[in-house]
N, C-alpha and C positions, 0 to 999 in steps of 0.2 A: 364485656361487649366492647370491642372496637368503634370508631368512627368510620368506617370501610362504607355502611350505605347510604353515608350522608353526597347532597348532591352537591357540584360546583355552587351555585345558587344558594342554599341553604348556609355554605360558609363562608361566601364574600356577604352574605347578609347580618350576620352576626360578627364580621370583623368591623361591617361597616357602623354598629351598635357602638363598638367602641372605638370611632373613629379617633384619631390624632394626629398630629403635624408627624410626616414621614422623619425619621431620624438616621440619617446613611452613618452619623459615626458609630452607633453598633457595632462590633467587631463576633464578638461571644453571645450568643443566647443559651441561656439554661431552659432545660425543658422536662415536663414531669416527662418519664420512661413511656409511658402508658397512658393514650389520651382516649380517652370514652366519653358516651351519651352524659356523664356528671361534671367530668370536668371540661366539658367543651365550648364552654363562654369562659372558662378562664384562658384557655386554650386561645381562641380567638383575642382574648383582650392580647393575650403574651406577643402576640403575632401581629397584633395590629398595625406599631409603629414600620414595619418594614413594608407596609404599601404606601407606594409609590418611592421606592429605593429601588438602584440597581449595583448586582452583586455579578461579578466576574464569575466565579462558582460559591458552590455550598458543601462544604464538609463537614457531614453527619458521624460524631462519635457516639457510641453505644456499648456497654458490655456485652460479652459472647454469650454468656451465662454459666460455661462451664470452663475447666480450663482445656490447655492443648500445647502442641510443643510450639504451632505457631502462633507466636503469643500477640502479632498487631495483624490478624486477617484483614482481608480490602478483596470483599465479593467481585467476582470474575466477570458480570454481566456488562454488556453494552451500552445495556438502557434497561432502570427500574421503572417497570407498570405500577400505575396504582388503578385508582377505578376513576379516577379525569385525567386519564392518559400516562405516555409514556414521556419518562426523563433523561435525556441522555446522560452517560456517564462522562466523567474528562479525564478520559483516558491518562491523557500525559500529564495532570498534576498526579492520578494515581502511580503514576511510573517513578515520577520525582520525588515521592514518599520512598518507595521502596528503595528506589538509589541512595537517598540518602541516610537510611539504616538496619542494619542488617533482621532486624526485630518485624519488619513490615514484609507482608507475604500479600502476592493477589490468590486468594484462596476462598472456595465455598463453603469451608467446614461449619458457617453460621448461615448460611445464608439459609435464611428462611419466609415463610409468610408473616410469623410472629416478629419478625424486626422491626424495630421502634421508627427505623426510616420511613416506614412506610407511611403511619401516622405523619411523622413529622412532613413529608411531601405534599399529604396533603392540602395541608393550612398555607405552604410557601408555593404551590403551584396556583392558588387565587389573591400572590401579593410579590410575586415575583415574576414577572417577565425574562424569558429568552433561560430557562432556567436550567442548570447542568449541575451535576449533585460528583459526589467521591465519599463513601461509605469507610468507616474504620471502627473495629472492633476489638474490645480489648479482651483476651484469655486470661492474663497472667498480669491481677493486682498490684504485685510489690512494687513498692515506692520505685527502683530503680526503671521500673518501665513507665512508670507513671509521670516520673521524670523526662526517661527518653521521649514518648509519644509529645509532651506539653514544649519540649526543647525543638523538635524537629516541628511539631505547630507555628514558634515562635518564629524559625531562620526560614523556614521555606515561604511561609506567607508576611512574612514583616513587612515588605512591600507591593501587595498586593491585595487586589479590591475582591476578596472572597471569605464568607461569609462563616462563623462556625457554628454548630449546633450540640450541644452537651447534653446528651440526655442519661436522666435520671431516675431511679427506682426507686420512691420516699414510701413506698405501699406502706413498709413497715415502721415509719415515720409518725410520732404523736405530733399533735399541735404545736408543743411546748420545744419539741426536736426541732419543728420549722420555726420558731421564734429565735430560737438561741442562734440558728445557722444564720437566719436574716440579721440580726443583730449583729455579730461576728463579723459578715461582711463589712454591715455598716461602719463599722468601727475599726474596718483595719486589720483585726486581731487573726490575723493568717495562720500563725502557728499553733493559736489553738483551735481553729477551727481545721485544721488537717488532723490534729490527735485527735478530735472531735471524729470527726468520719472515722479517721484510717478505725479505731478502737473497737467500730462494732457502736458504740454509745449513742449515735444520733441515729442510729436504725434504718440507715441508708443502706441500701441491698446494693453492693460492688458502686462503691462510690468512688470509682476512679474516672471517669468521664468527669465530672465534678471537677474532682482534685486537678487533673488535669487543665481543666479550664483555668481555673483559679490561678491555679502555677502560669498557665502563659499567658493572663490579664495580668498578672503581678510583674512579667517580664515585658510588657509593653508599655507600662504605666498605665493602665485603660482606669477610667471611673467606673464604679459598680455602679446599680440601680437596683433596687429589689422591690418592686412595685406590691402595692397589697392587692390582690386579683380578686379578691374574695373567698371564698368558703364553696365548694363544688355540693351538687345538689346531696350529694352522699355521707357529706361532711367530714369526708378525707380530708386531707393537705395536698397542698399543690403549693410548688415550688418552682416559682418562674422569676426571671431578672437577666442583665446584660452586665454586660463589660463593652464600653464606649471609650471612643477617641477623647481627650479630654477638650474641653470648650476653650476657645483662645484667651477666653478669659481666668482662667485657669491656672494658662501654662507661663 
């Protein structure tokens, strides 16, 4: 089950539960793939800090699910509906991916109801204002796309206030997969937490949205965060945290 018949109301009430000091240096948000009726207060805590932030755009990665010859699809629509409205698309950061490598197509071959954007729009359309979204989907795992997509993340948005979202499939993730990953970050340990994924061994389903992410917090210097969300009423795993602008205290 979706979060699809939840109302406006019902989910700025539960973000407001976990209220906190808005945080604009966010760059990166990781997000479970699949947000339902169990994991929807962790859902809401993950989402929290970005009320009362503004974002030039938001670009949602997700896997296709299956492969295809075009391996970086970017859905063809003007504006994605969800059920509190419609989000327009931006257009011309989408143009500006495609220009700048040849692996990026404006294509519907995913575009579906079941796409993880949809979920994820809704939580950002009750903590984001003036809100315009760019959809990208990955076909084709190997490391060399997984590269290309996290490099053209790094050069095209390095100087600009927009926003990214990583979503992630842990379904088949144990608890002890989401320790070790949370750990890993915390610690730095980047190359083994990519044999970790790429291998199959952390039970991540197409954990290139991920990798990706990682790869281009690691090329920006960003701070991780991997907040403890808690345990969703099902007692799956959930896997949420940022990659941030580093504090000037810091730098």
């Amino acid at each position: 089950m979706s979060i699809k018949h939840y109302t406006r109301e019902q989910i700025t009430d539960c973000i407001s539960r976990h209220h906190v000091e808005p945080d604009q240096r966010i760059r990166l948000l990781f997000a479970n793939e699949k947000l339902t009726p169990a994991n929807f207060e962790q859902a809401c805590a993950l989402y929290a800090p970005l009320l009362g932030t503004r974002f030039d755009s938001v670009l949602v990665v997700e896997r296709l699910g299956f492969t295809h010859d075009r391996l970086l699809p970017m859905i063809s629509d003007s504006v994605i509906k969800t059920p509190l409205g419609e989000v327009p698309v931006n257009d011309a950061l989408r143009n500006e991916f495609c220009d700048e490598e040849d692996d990026f197509y404006i294509d519907d071959v995913g575009n579906n109801e079941n796409m993880s954007i949809y979920d994820q729009l809704m939580l950002l359309q009750c903590v984001l204002p003036d809100l315009n979204v760019v959809s990208v989907q990955i076909a084709e795992e190997r490391p060399s796309i997984i590269r290309e997509l996290a490099y053209t993340i790094t050069e095209l948005l390095l100087e600009r206030n927009v926003l990214v979202v990583l979503c992630s499939d842990i379904s088949n993730c144990t608890s002890d997969d989401i320790s070790r990953i949370r750990q890993m970050v915390r610690d730095d340990e980047m190359s083994a937490l990519m044999n970790f994924c790429n291998s199959g061994a952390s039970g991540m389903i197409g954990p290139g949205p991920f990798l990706a992410g990682i790869l281009a917090a690691k090329s920006w210097e960003l701070e991780f965060k991997v907040p403890d969300l808690g345990t969703p009423e099902n007692g799956l795993p959930f896997l949420g945290g940022y990659a941030k602008l580093q504090s000037y205290e810091k730098r």
